[in-house]
RODREN-175732 format. One record per residue (C-alpha): x, y, z. Coordinates in steps of 0.001 Angstrom, whole numbers, plus 500000, padded with zeros to 6 digits. Layout:
SITE       c1       c2       c3
SITE        X        Y        Z
...
! end
This chain:
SITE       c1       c2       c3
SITE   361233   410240   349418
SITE   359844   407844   346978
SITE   356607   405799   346251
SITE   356086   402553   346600
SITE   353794   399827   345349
SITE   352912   396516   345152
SITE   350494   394011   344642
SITE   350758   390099   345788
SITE   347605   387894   344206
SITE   346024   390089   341597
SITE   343288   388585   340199
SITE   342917   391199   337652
SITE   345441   391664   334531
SITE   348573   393060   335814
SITE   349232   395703   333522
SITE   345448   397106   334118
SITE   346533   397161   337672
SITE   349659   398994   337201
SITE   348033   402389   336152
SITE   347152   402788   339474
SITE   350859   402768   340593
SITE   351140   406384   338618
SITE   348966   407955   340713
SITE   351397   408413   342830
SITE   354198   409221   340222
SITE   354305   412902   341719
SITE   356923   411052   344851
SITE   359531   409952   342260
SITE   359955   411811   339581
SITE   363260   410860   338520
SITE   362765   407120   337152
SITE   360175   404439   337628
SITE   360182   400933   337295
SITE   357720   397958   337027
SITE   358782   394395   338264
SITE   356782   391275   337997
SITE   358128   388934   340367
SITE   359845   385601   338991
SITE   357592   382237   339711
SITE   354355   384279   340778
SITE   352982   385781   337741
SITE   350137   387949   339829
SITE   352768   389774   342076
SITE   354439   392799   340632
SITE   356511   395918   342166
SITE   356126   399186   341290
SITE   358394   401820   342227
SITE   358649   405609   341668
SITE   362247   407439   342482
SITE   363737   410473   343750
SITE   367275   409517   343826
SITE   368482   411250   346695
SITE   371367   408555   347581
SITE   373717   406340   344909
SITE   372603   408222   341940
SITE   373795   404891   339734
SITE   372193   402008   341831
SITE   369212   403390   343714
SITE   366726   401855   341614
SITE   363887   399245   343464
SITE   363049   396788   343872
SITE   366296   396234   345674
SITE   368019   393036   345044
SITE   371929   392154   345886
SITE   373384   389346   344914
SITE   374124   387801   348143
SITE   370562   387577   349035
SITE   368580   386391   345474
SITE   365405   385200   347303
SITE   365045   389083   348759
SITE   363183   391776   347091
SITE   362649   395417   348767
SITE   360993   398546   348323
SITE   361071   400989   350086
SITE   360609   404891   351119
SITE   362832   406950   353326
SITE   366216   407093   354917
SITE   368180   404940   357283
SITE   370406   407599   359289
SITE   372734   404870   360928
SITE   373395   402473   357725
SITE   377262   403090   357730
SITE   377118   402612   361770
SITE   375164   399132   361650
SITE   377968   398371   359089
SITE   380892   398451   361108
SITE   378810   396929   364013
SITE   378188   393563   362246
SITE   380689   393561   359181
SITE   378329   394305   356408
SITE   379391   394031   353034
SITE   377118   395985   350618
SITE   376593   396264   347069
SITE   375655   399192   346541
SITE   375348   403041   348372
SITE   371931   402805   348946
SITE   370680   403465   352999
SITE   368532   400967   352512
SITE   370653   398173   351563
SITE   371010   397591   355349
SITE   367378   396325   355588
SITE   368326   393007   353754
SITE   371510   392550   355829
SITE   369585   392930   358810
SITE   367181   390733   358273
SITE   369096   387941   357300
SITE   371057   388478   360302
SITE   368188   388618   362414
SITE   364797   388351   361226
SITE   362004   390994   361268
SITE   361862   392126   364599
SITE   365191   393167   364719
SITE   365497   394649   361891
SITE   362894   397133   362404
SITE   363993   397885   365811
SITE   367811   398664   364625
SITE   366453   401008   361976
SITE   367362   405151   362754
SITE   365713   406865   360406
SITE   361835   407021   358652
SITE   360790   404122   356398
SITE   357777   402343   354741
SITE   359142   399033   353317
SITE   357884   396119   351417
SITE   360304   393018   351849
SITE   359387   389985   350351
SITE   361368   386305   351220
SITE   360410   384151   348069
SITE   362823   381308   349688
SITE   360615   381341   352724
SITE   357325   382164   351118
SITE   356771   385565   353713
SITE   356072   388878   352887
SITE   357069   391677   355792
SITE   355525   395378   355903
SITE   356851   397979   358416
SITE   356365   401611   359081
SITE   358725   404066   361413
SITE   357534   404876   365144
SITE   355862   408210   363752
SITE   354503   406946   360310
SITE   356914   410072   358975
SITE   356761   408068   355346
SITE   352855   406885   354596
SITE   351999   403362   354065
SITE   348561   402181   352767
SITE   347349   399001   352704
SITE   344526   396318   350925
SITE   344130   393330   352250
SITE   340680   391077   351007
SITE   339742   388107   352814
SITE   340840   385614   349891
SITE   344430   386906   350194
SITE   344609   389884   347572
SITE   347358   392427   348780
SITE   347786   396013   347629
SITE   350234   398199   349093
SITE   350955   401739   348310
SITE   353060   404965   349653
SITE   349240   406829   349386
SITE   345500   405786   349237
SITE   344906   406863   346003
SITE   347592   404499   344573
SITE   345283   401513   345806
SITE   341392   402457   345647
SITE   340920   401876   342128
SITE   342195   398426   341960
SITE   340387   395888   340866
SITE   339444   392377   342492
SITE   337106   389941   341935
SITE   335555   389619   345406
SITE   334797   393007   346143
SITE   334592   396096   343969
SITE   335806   398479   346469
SITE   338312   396296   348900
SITE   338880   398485   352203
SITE   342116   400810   351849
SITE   343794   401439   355312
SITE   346595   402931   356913
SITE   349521   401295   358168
SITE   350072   401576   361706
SITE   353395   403445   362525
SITE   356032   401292   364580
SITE   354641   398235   363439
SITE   355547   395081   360794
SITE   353015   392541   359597
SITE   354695   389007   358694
SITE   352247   387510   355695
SITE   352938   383940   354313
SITE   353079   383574   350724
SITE   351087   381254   349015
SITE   351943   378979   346085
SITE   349099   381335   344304
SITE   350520   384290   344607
SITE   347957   385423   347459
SITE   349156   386013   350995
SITE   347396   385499   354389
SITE   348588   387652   357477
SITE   350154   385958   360300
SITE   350927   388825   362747
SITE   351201   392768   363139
SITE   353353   393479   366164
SITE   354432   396956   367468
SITE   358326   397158   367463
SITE   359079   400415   369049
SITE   357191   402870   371914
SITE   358262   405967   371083
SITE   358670   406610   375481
SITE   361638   403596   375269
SITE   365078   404504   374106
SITE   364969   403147   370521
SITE   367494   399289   370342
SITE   369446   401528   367799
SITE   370888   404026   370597
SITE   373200   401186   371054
SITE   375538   401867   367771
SITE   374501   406074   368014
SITE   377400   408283   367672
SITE   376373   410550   370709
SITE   378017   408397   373498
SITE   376259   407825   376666
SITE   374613   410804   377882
SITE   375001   412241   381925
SITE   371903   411005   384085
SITE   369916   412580   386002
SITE   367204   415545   385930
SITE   368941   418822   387068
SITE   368498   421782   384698
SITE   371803   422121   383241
SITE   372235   418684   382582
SITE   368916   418165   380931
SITE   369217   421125   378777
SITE   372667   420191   377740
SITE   371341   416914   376844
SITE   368649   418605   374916
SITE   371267   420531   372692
SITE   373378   417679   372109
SITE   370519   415276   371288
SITE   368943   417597   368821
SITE   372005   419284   367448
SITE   372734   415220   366406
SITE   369509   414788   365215
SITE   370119   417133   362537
SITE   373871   416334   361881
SITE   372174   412818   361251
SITE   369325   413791   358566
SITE   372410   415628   356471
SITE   373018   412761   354353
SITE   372229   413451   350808
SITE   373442   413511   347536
SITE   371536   416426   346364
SITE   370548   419902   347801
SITE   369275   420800   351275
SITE   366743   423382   351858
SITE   365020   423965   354878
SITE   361210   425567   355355
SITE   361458   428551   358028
SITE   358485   430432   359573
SITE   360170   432419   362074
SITE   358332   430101   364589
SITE   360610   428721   367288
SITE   360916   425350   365998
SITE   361945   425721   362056
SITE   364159   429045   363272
SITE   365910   426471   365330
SITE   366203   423819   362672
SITE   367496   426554   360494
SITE   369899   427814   363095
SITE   371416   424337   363753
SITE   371013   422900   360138
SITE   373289   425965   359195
SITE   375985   425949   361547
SITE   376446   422237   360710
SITE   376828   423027   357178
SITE   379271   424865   357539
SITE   381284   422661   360104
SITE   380966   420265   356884
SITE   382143   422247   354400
SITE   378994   422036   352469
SITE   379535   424288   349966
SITE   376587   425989   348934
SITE   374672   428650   350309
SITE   371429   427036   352397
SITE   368474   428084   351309
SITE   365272   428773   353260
SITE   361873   429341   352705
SITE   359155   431387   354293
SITE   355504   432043   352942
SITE   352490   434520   353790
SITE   350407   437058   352520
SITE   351905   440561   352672
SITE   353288   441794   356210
SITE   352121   438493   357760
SITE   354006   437902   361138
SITE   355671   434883   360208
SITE   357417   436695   356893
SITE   358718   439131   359263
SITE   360356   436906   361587
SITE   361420   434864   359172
SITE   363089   437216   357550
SITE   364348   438519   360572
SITE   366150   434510   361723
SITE   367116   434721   357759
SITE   369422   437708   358714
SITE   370758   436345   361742
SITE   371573   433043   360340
SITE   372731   434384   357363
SITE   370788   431968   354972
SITE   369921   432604   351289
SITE   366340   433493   351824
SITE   363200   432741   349367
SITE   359881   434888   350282
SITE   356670   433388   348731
SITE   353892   435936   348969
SITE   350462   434534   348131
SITE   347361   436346   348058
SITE   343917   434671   349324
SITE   342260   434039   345807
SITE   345770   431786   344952
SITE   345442   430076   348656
SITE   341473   429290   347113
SITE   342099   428104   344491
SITE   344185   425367   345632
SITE   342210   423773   348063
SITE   340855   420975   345380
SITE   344666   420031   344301
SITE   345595   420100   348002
SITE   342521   417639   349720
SITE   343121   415727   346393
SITE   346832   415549   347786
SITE   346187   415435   351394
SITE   343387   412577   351450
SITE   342050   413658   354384
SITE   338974   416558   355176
SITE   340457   417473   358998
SITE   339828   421247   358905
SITE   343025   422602   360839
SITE   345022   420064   358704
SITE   343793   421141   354886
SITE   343972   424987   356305
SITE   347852   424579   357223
SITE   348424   422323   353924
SITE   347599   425550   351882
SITE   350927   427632   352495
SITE   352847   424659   352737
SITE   351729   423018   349090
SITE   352266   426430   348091
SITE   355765   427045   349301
SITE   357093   422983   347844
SITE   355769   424096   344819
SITE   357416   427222   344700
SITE   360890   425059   345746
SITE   360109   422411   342899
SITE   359968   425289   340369
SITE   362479   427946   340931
SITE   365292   426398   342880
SITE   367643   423413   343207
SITE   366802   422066   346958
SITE   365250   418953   346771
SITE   365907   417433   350783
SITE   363904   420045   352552
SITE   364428   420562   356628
SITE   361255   421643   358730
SITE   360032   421280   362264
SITE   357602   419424   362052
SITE   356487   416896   365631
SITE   357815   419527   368221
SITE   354459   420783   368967
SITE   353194   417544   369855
SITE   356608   416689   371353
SITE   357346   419589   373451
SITE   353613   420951   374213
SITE   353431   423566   372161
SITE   350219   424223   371397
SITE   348288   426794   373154
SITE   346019   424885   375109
SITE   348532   423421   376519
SITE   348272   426657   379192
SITE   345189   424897   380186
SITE   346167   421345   381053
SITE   344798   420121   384370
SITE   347814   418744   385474
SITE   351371   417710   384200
SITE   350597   414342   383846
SITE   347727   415325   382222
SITE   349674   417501   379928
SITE   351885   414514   379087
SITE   349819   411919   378528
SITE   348088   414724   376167
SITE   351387   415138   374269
SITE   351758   411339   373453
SITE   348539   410977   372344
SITE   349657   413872   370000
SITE   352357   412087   369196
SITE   350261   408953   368477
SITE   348599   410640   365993
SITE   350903   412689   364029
SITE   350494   410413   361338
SITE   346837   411538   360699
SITE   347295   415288   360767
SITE   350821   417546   360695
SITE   353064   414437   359778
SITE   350687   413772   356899
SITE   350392   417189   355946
SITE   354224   417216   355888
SITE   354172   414138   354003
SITE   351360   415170   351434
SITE   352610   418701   350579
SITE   355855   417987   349739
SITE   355648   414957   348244
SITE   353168   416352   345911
SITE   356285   418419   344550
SITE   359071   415625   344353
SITE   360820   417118   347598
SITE   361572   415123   350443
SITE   360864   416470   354287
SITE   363035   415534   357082
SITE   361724   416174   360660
SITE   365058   416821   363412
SITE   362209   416867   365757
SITE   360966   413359   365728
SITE   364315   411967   365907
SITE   363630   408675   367866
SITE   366622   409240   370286
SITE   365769   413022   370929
SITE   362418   411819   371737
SITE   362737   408930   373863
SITE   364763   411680   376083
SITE   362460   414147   376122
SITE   359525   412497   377019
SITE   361225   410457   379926
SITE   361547   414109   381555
SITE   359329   414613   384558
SITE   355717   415643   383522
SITE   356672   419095   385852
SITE   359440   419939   383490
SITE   358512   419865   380096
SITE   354993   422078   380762
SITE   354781   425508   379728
SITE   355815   428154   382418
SITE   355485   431662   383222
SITE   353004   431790   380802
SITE   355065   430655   377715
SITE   354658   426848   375918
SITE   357795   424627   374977
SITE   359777   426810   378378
SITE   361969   423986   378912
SITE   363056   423626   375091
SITE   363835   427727   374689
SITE   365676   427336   378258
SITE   367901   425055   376989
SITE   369287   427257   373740
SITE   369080   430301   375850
SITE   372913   430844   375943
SITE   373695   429767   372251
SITE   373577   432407   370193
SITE   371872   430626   367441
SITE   368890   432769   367577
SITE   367663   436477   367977
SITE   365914   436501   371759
SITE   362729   437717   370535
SITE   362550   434604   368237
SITE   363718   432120   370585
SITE   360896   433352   372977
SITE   358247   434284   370438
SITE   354595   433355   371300
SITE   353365   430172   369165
SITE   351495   431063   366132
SITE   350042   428065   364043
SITE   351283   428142   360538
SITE   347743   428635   359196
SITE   347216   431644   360870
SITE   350527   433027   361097
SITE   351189   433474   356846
SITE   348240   435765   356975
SITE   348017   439427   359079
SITE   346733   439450   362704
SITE   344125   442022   361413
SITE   342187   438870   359225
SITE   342928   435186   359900
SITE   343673   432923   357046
SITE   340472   430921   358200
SITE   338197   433701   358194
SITE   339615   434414   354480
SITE   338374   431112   354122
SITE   335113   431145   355712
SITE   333803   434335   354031
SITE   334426   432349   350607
SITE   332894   428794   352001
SITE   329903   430530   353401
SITE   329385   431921   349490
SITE   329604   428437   348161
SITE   327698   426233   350839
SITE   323964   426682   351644
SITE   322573   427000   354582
SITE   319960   423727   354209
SITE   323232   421468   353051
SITE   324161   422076   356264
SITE   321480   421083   357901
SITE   321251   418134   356340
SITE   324896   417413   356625
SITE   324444   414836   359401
SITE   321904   412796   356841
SITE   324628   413075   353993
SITE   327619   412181   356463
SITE   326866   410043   359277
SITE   330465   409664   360005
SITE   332230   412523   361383
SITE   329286   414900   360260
SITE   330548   418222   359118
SITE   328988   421047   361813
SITE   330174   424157   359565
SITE   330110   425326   356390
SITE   334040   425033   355864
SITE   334075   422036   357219
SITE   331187   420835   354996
SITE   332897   421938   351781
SITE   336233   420128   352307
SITE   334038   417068   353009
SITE   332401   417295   349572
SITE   335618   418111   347605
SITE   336896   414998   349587
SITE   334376   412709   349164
SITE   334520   413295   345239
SITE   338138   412394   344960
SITE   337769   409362   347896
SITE   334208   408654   348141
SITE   333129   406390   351140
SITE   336534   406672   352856
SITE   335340   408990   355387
SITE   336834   406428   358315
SITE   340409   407204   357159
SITE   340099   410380   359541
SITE   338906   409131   363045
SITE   338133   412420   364649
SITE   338925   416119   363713
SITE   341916   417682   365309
SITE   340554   420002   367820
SITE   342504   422022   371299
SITE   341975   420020   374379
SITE   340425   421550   377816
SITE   339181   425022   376567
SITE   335575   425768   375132
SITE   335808   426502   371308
SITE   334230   425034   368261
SITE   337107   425963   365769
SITE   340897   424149   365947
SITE   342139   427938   365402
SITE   344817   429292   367892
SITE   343667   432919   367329
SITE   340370   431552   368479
SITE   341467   431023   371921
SITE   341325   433793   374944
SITE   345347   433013   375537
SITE   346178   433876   372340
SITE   344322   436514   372208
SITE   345659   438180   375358
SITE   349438   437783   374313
SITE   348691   439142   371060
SITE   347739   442455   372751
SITE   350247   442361   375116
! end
């Protein structure tokens, strides 16, 4: 987890420019550099670091000898660097993953090179010999790319928004900041000035296809064929090496548990590995909540069954308040469900930052999406429906829980990794028939707690415990963290703002008073940005005007049951 930044054509003194690379100094807080590049004197790199891998020569841009005319910068981890190694005979400098993205693509060009990549990356890679700057973004968009691009050539490109939307250009006083789609590159030619114009943006990867890089994975060949034990056999084996994979790093591992199925897992698996490893510190995990909220309990609960050094963060509802500035500042987005999650969770990283050692932080994040998790799944028309649901879920992780991810750790120097959006685990999963991977029997993600029934790895009442979504779940049943919220908004907003919210915010118009406030403290920080959120994240095929779980009448049921 670092940021990244550059700029190709500035206009606009360089080192004016350059303050806006430390806005995002909070993703690398262990060195930063500035780089103007040789023979274009408007192009500059600027690079913030969390050395995570080769403590000595991790520094960006990247350059190796071999390759002079190459520059990179990147953000994120290549799982399968040491496989794509001994696959083509790489000889590399230096211990950096992302060495490998050089090698590759003077092997093979662009295309390739993206497509061979296991792991989660935003890069910048510029060819000064052949005058082309590449940008590419994993299939999920698990590390954020932003980017500027005027019509006279000026390029900004930045790890977060707020790294780019105070640069200056002659043109146009506010050039339009967008993100980068995940699983795509962009080839740009560079021109003798310094400014670049774009050439193509091509998809490399769907997450449904088994990802090129299978090819050199060090799970073999996996049986065929859809009968229960053999899929959930697969399952284990694909996910168990989805986590073995993400274990590379030179400095602690933590992992974020909520006693939901999905982190308990993670925690479970991450643990046992660890210890098959030797790794010889104690793994530490992290739960969050207000006191005697259900998720504390059953975190504490896996905690004890895992046997993992375990880190309670109780929060009380003014603290949770009076975050919500730093945390939309953070997030750069106003979706309601997504700032109400992003509350515990900036809370928690910056408990980590402060009192412990764990910088690489575990969570389980994507399997929601992945798996149909979510409540409303209950109420899917059909299975195809349901699955067409989950990969437009999928599609858009990058907007709302992948950000969040993203955003709240980041904002602490600590880098996520997500098991569950593994790119082999979830080619596999979603080429399962539609029938199999829907909830049953009145329980979401059936097919995923089938397959770790017999393992031992979790207590039964967690492996089959209801879903709860993390913003409701750190606070009691008796009062939802988002009516703790609301009963503060509703104080603070007044009732003819909202009225004339639609007049003040044609896009996405706020229809409630939360919702209104979040826009406000938004548009102060990013004003006129409103189209970086699409839609709002809201349940599918029930009746409700509020993305809360505890809102719907299935959740509500099981909770009394």
């Amino acid at each position: 987890m670092c940021g990244i930044w550059a700029l190709f054509g500035s206009d606009e003194c360089l080192s004016v420019q350059c303050l806006s690379a430390m806005k995002i100094a909070h993703r690398g807080p262990d060195a930063f550099r500035f780089e103007n590049v040789n023979g274009f004197t408007n192009c500059c790199f600027g690079f913030h670091r969390l050395a995570v891998v080769d403590q000595l020569y991790g520094m960006q841009p990247i350059r190796v000898k071999k390759f002079p005319y190459l520059w990179l910068c990147y953000n994120g981890e290549i799982y399968n660097f040491k496989q794509l190694q001994k696959q083509f005979g790489f000889e590399y400098q230096t211990l950096v993953d992302g060495e490998v993205i050089l090698h590759l693509y003077n092997k093979g060009g662009i295309e390739q090179t993206a497509s061979m990549l296991d792991g989660v990356f935003a890069f910048i890679l510029l060819d000064t010999a052949n005058r082309k700057v590449f940008l590419a973004r994993d299939t999920y968009g698990v590390r954020p790319l932003f980017k500027v691009l005027t019509d006279d050539g000026f390029l900004g490109v930045c790890s977060e928004a707020k790294g780019l939307i105070n640069l200056k250009h002659s043109e146009s006083l506010f050039p339009k900041v967008e993100p980068f789609l995940p699983g795509h590159y962009e080839v740009l030619d560079l021109k003798p000035s310094g400014k670049v114009a774009s050439v193509e943006l091509v998809k490399f990867h769907s997450y449904k296809d088994e990802p090129l890089h299978a090819a050199c994975d060090t799970v073999e060949n996996l049986p065929s064929g859809f009968d229960l034990e053999t899929v959930k056999s697969n399952i284990r084996i694909l996910f168990e090496n989805a986590v073995r994979k993400r274990l590379m790093a030179h400095r602690r591992i933590g992992c974020l548990l909520s006693g939901g199925l999905d982190s308990s897992l993670v925690a479970a698996i991450l643990l046992k590995l660890m210890k098959e490893m030797n790794i010889n510190y104690p793994l530490q995990t992290f739960a969050i909540g207000m006191e005697n909220s259900p998720d504390l309990l059953a975190a504490r609960k896996v905690a004890a069954h895992i046997g993992s050094e375990h880190h309670e963060v109780i929060f009380n509802s003014e603290e949770g308040i009076q975050a919500i500035e730093e945390v939309i500042f953070s997030l750069e987005t106003y979706d309601i469900t997504t700032v109400r999650a992003s509350i515990g969770m900036y809370l928690v990283s910056k408990y980590i930052r402060k009192k412990t050692d764990s910088v690489v932080i575990f969570s389980g994040e994507g399997s929601d999406e992945l798996t149909q998790g979510y409540i409303y799944f209950h109420k899917a028309p059909s299975p195809e429906e349901a699955a067409e649901e989950s990969e437009r879920l999928l599609k858009e992780l990058y907007m709302f829980d992948v950000l969040r991810a993203d955003r709240t750790t980041a904002a602490h120097g600590l880098e996520l990794r997500v098991p569950f959006l593994d790119h082999r685990f979830t080619s596999y999963y979603l080429s399962l028939p539609a029938e199999m991977r829907t909830p049953k029997n009145g329980i979401e993600k059936y097919l995923l707690r089938q397959s770790f029934e017999d393992s031992n790895l979790l207590p039964k009442e967690i492996l089959w415990r209801p879903k709860e979504a993390f913003s409701d779940g750190i606070t009691s049943v008796k009062k939802s963290w988002f009516s703790i919220l609301q009963d503060y908004i509703d104080q603070q907003v007044d009732d003819l703002l909202l009225e004339k919210a639609a007049e003040k915010y044609p896009f996405n118009p706020p229809k409630t008073k939360e919702s209104y406030y979040y826009r406000q403290i938004f548009e102060k920080h990013y004003p006129g940005r409103s189209s970086w959120l699409p839609h709002y994240w809201m349940p599918r095929w029930v009746k409700t005007a509020d993305p809360s779980a505890r809102t719907l009448k299935h959740y509500k049921s099981a909770a009394q049951e």
